[in-house]
N, C-alpha and C positions, 0 to 999 in steps of 0.2 A: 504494500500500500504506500502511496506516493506521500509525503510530507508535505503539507500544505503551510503556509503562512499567514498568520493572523494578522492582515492587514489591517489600517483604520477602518477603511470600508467595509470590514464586515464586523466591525464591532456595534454593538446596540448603540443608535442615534444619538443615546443621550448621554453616550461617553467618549464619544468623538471631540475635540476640542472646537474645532469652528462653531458646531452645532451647540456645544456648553458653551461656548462666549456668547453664543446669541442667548440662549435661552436664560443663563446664570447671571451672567458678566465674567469682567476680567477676574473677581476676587476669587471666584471657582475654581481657578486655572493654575496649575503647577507651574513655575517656571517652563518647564521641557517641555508641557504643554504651548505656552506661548511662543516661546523659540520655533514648536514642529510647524504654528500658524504662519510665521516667517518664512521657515524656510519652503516650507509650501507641500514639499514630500520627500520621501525617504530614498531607500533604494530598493535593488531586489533580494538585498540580505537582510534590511531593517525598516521599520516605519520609521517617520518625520518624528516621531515620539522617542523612540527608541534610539536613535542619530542623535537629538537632541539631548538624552541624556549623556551620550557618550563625552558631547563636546561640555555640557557641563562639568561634567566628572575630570575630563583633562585641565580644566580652569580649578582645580577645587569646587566647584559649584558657586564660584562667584562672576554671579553677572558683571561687576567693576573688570576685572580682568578678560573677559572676554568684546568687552568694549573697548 
């Protein structure tokens, strides 16, 4: 059986980050959430979520340093 990948798009509506900033607002939103709205999308090994925490993680998790 093939391994599939849990992209954003098949996650439930209302844990997608686009779809949570519209419906919550920004306070909702994890950092790595708001980065993955940035960066728009991921690849074929990671979602825009999962990218974004990488690059978090390489920064210490601080936004200052990644600006």
């Amino acid at each position: 059986m093939e391994d599939k990948k849990l992209t954003i798009k098949n996650w439930a509506v209302e844990d997608r980050p686009r779809e949570k900033l519209l419906s919550k607002g920004k306070a909702s939103l994890s950092n790595a959430e708001l980065i993955a709205i940035l960066i728009g999308s991921g690849t074929s090994k990671q979602s825009a979520v999962e990218l974004s925490r990488e690059i978090l993680a390489s920064h210490q998790n601080d936004l200052h340093r990644i600006a």
